[in-house]
C-alpha positions as CSV (number, residue, x, y, z in Angstrom):
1,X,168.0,97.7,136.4
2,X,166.6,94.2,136.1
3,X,163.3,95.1,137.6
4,X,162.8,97.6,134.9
5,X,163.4,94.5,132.2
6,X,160.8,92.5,133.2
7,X,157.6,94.8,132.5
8,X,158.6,95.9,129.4
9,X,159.5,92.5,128.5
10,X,156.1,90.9,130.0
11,X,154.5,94.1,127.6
12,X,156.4,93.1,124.7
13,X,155.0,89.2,125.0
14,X,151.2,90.9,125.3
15,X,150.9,93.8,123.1
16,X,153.3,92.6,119.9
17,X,150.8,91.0,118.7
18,X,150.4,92.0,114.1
19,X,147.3,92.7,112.5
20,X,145.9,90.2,110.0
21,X,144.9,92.0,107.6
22,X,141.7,90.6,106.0
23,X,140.4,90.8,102.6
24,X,138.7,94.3,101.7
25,X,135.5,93.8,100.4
26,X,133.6,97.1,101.4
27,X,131.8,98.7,98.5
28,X,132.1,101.6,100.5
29,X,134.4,104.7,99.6
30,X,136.7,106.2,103.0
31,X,134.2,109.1,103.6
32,X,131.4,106.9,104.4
33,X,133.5,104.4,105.8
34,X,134.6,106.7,108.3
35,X,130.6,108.0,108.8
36,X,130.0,104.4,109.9
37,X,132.2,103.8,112.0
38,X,131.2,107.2,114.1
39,X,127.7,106.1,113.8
40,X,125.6,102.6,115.7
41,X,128.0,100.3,113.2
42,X,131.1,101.4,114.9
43,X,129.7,100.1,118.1
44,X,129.2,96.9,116.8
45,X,131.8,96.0,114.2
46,X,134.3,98.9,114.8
47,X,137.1,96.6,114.9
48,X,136.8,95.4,111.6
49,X,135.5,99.4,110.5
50,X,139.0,100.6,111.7
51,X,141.4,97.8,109.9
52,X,139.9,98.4,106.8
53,X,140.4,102.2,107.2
54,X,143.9,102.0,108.4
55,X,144.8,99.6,105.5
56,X,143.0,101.5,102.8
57,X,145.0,104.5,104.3
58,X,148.2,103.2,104.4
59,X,148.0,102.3,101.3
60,X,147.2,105.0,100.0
61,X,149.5,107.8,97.8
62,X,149.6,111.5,98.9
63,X,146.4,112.8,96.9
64,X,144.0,110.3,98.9
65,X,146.0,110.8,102.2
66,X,145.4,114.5,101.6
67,X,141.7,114.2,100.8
68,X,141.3,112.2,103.7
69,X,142.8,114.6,105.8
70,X,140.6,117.5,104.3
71,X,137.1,114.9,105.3
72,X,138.1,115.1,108.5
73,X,138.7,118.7,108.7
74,X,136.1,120.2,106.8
75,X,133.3,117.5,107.3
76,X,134.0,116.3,110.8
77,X,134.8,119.6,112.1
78,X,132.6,121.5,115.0
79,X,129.5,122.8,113.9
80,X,130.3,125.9,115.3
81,X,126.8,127.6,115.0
82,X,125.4,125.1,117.5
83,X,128.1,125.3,120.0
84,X,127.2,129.4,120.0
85,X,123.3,128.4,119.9
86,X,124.2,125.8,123.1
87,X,126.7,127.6,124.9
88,X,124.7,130.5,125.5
89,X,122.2,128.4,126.7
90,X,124.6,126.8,129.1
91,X,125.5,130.6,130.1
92,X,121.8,131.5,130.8
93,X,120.8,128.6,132.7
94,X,124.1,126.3,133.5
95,X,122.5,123.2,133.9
96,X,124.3,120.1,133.9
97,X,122.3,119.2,130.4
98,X,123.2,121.7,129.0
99,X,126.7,121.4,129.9
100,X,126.5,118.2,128.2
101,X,125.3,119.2,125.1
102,X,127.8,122.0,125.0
103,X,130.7,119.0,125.7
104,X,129.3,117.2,122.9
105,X,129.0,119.8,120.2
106,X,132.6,121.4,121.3
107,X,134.5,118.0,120.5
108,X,134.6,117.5,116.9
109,X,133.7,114.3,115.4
110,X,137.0,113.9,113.8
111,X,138.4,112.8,117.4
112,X,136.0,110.6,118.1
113,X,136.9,108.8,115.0
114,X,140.7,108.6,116.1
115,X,139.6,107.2,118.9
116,X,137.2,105.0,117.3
117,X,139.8,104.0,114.8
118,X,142.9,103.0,117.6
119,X,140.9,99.8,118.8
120,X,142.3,97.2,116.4
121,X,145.9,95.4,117.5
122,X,148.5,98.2,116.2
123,X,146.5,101.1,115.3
124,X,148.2,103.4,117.8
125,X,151.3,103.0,115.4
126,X,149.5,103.8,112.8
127,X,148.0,106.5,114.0
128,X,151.4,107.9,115.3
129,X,152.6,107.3,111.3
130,X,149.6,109.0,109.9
131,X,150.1,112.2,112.0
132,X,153.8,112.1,110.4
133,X,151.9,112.2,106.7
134,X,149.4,115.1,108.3
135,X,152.3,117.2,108.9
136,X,154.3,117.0,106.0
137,X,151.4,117.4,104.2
138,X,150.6,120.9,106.2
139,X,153.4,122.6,104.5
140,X,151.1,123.3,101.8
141,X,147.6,122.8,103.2
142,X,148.4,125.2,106.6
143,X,144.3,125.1,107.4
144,X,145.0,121.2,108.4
145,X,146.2,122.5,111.6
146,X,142.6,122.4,113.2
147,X,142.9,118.7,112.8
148,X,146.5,118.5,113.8
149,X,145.4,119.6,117.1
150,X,143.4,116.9,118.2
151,X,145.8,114.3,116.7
152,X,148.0,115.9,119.1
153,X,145.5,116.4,122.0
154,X,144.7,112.4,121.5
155,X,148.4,111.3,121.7
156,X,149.4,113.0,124.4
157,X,146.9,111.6,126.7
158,X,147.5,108.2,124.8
159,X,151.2,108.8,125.8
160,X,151.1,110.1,129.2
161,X,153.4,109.4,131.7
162,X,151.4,106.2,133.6
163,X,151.8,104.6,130.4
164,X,155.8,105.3,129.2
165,X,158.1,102.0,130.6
166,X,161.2,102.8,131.2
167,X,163.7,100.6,130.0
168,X,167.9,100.0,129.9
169,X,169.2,99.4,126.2
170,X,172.3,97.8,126.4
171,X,174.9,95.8,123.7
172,X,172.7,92.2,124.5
173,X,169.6,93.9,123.4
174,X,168.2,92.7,120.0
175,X,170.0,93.5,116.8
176,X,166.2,95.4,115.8
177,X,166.3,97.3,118.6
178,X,170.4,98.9,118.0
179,X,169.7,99.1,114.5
180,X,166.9,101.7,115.5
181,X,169.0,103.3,118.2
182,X,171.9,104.1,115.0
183,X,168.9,105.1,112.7
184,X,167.4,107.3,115.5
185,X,170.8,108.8,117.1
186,X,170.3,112.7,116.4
187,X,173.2,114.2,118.7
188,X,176.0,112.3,117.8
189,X,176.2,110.4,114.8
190,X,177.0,106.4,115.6
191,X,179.8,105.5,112.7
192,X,179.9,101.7,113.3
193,X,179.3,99.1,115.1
194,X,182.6,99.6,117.3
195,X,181.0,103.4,118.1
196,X,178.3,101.9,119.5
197,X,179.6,99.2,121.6
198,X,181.3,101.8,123.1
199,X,178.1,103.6,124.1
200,X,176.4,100.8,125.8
201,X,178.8,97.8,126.9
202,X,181.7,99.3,129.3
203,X,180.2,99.4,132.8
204,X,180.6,103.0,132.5
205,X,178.0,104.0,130.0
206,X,174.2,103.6,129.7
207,X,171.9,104.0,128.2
208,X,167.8,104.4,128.7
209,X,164.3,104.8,126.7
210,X,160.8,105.1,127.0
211,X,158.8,102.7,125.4
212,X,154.4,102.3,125.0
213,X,153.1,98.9,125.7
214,X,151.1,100.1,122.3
215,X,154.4,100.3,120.4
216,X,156.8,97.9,122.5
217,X,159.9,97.7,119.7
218,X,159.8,101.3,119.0
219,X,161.4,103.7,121.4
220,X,159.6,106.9,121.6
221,X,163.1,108.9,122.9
222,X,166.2,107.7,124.6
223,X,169.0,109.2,126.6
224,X,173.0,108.0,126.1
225,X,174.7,108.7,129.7
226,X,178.2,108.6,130.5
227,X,179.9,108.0,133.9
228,X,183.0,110.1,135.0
229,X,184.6,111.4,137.9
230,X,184.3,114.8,136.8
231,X,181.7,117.6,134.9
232,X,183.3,116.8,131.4
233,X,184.0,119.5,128.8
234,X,184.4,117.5,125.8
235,X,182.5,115.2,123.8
236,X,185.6,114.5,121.9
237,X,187.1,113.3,124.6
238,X,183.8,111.5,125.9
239,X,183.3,109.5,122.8
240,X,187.3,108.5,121.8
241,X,188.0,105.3,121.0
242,X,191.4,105.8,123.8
243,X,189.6,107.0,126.4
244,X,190.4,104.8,129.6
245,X,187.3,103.0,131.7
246,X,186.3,104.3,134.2
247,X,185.4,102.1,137.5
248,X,181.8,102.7,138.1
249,X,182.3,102.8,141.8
250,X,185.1,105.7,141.0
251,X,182.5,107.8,140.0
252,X,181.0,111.2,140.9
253,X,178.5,112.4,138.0
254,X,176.2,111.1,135.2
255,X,176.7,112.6,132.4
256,X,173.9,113.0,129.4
257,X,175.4,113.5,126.5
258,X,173.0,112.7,124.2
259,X,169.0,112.9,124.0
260,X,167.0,111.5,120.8
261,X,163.2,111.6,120.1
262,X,162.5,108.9,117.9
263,X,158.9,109.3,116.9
264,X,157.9,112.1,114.6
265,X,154.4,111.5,114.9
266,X,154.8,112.7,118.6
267,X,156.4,115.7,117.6
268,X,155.5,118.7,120.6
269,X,154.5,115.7,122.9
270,X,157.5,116.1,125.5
271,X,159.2,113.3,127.0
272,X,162.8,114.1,127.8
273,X,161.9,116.3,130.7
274,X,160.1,113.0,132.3
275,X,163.0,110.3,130.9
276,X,166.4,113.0,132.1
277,X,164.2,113.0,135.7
278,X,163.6,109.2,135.7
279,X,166.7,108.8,134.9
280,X,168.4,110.5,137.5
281,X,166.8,108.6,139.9
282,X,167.6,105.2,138.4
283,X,171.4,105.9,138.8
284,X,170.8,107.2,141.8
285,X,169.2,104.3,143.7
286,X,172.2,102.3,141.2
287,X,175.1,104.4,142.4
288,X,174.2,106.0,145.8
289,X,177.9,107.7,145.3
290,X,177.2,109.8,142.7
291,X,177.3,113.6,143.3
292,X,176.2,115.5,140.1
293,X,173.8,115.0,137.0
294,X,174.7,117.2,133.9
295,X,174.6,117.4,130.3
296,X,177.0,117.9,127.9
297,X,174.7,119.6,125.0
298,X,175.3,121.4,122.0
299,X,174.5,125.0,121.2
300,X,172.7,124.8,118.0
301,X,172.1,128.3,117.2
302,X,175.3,130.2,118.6
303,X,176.8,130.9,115.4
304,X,173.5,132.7,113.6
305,X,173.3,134.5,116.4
306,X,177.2,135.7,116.5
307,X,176.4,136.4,112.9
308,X,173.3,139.1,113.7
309,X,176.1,140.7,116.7
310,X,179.0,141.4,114.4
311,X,177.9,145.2,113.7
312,X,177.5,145.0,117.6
313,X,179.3,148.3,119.0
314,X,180.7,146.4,121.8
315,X,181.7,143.3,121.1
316,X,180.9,142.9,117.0
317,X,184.7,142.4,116.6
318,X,184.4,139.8,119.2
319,X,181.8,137.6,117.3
320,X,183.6,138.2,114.0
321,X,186.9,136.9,115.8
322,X,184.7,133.3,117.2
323,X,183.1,133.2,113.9
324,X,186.5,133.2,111.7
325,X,188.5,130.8,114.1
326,X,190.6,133.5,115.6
327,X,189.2,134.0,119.2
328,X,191.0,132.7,122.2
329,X,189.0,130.1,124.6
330,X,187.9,132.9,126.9
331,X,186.0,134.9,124.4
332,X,184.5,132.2,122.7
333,X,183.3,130.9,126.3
334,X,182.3,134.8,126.8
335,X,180.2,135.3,123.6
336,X,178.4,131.3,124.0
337,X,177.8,133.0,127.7
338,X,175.9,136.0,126.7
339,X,173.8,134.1,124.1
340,X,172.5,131.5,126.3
341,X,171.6,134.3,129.0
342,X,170.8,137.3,127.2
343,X,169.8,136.3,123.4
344,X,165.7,135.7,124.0
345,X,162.3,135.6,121.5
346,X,159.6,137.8,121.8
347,X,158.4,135.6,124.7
348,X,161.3,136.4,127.2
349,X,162.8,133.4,127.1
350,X,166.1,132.1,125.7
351,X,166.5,131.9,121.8
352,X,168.4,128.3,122.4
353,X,165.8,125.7,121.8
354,X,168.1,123.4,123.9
355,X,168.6,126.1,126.4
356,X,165.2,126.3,126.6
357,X,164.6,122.6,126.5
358,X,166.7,121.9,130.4
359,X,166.2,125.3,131.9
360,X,162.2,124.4,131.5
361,X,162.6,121.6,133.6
362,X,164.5,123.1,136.0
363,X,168.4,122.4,135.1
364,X,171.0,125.8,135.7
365,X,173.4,126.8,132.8
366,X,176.8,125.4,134.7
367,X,179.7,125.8,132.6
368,X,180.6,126.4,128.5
369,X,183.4,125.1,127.0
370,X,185.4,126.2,123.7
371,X,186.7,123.1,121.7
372,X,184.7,120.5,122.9
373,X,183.2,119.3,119.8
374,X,185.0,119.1,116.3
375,X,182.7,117.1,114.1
376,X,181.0,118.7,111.1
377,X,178.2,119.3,112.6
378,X,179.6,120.7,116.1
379,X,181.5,123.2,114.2
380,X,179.2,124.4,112.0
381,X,176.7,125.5,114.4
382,X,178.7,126.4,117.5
383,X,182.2,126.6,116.4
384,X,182.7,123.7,118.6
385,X,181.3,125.1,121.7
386,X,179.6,123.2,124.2
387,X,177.4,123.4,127.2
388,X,177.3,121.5,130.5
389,X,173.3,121.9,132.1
390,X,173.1,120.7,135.7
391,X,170.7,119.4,137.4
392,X,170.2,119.7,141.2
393,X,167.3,117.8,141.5
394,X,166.9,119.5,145.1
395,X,166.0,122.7,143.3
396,X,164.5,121.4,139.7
397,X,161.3,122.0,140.8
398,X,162.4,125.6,142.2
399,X,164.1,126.6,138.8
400,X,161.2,125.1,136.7
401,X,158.7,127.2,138.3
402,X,160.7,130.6,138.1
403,X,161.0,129.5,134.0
404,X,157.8,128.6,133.6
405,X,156.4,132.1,135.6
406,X,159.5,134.9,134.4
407,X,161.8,133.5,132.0
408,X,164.3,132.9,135.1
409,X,167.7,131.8,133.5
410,X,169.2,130.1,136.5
411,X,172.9,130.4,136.1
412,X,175.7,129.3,137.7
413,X,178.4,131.5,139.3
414,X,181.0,130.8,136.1
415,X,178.5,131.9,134.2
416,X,177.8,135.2,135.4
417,X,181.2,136.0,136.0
418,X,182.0,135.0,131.7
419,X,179.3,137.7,130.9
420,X,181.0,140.1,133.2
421,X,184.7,139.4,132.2
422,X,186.6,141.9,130.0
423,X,187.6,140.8,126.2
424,X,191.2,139.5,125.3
425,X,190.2,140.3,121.8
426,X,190.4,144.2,120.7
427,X,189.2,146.1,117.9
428,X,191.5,146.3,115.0
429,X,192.5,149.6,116.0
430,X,193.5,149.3,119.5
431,X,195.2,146.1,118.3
432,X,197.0,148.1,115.8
């Protein structure tokens, strides 16, 4: 991996540059602030246009963010009367100046001013942090949506795949950097520092992210990966302090045990499909041996569901029985079976975000397992149940596309044959 250190490094050197914030001495209020830097100003000075914006903004309290939100979607919005006015011009006569006058009138002016205000040395940052405020603030201004969309329209082509750098985190990597990886951790809580030295120093774990050259200390999403010689079914056992090491050249699969976006400003911009992929092929070229890629995810949503099924005429008593504690192994595989295949939204597909998440980009549901997480957390939303996804990168592409067209739940053979199996647990009255 020490050809994937150097460029992010090298990026690091050129892009970690701080602004120097300069003394504000603009009479001039946000609004027309903003209507200079969209105008012949902004060509000229709209460096200098943009810091004082950003810092104005981010110093700002919640009223002023929120009236600057509501200027940019109310003032800078399309003027949708022209666009009709023009676009049934463009219909009539489709001529190319006319198709650029329609362009120009459909884009509204507020995304000309993000772009407009992303030019000074860490403004992308900023901008990722202002979409944060924008959708907090949503909660209880829903019309700010409109803008929402081209914050997210901007920074997804801002963050597109030729710009992510891939890069291995491991135990030598700056204190800044692991303090971030604790603070971002969403699967599996990191206790101390002794947790995570066990995630990335033994030659047996990794450990990956994907980082902007815009934003070179924060990671945007990072994937924790464990080597074994078997498909694990535990993440108790995964993650114990006694568990023995594991020769890297002894083994078979690479495990990913635990994916964590890290930016909230990038929320529905998707980069785990991209980093699990990369990934792969990373340890791949690394350890030519290896035989399988999985995950070993959590079911987030099993037990709500189990709670909607217990007036089920078929197998309510069974969901009752996982829900109290009192169902054997098989059942509780059974019942986290039929939810992941059968249990779907409106939309056809699976009501398991994660589920959702790796069958979208092309993973199979291999193999659930009862007991195989016994925090808090893995108990109160699955009863401890646990999910292995493989991925087959020989068919990925294959599965995604049967998702992506029909909702396709590719499933193992286990699988299918847990949704077919009989119950060991009866009804109360057969029991009795």
């Amino acid at each position: 991996m020490q050809r994937n250190r150097f460029l992010p490094d090298m990026l690091s050197t050129l892009f970690a540059r701080s602004r120097v914030t300069g003394k504000d001495n603009d009479p001039r209020d946000m609004a027309q602030l903003c209507y200079a830097l969209l105008s012949d100003e902004g060509e000229v000075s709209g460096q200098k246009l943009a810091e004082v914006i950003l810092d104005r903004y981010r110093a700002s309290g919640d009223d002023k963010k929120l009236a600057f939100f509501q200027f940019m979607n109310d003032e800078l919005d399309i003027d949708a009367g022209a666009l009709a006015v023009l676009a049934a011009e463009y219909a009539e006569t489709r001529a190319a100046n006319a198709y650029a006058r329609v362009a120009e009138v459909a884009a509204p002016k507020r995304r000309k001013l993000l772009r407009r205000l992303n030019q000074p040395s860490g403004a992308t940052a900023d901008l990722v942090n202002m979409r944060v405020d924008l959708l907090r603030l949503m909660k209880d201004a829903p019309e700010l949506a409109r803008s929402d969309l081209d914050f997210a329209l901007l920074l997804r082509s801002w963050f597109n795949r030729g710009f992510l750098v891939l890069k291995q985190i491991d135990w030598d990597a700056p204190a800044s950097l692991l303090d971030k990886i604790v603070a971002y951790e969403a699967v599996h809580e990191i206790n101390d520092l002794d947790d995570l030295r066990r995630r990335l120093s033994p030659p047996d774990r990794r450990c990956f992210a994907f980082f902007h050259p815009a934003m070179p200390d924060e990671p945007l999403i990072f994937v924790e990966v464990a080597l074994t010689k078997t498909i694990p079914g535990s993440i108790d056992a995964l993650l114990s302090e006694d568990r023995e090491l594991l020769m890297t050249k002894d083994a078979r699969v690479a495990v990913f045990y635990s994916i964590s976006n890290c930016q909230d400003g990038l929320k529905g911009i998707s980069f785990g499909n991209l980093l699990i992929k990369q990934v792969a092929q990373e340890l791949s070229l690394e350890f030519p041996h290896l035989t399988d890629f999985v995950t070993l995810s959590p079911i987030p949503r099993l037990n709500t569901w189990l709670v909607s099924q217990t007036s089920d005429p078929t197998y309510g008593h069974v969901a009752a029985a996982v829900l109290a504690g009192d169902a054997p192994p098989e059942d509780v595989c059974a019942m986290a079976a039929r939810y992941l295949v059968e249990a779907k939204r409106d939309d056809g597909t699976p009501l398991d975000p994660v589920a959702r998440f790796h069958l979208g980009n092309g993973a199979e549901i291999h193999a659930v397992h009862a007991g195989a997480d016994s925090s808090e957390n893995g108990r109160y939303q699955s009863g401890g149940a646990m999910v292995n996804y493989l991925y087959d990168l020989s068919l990925a592409e294959r599965h995604h596309a049967d998702f992506a067209r029909n909702a396709t739940v590719a499933t193992s053979k286990s699988i299918k044959a847990l949704i077919r199996a009989p119950f060991k647990t009866k009804p109360e009255e057969l029991a009795s």
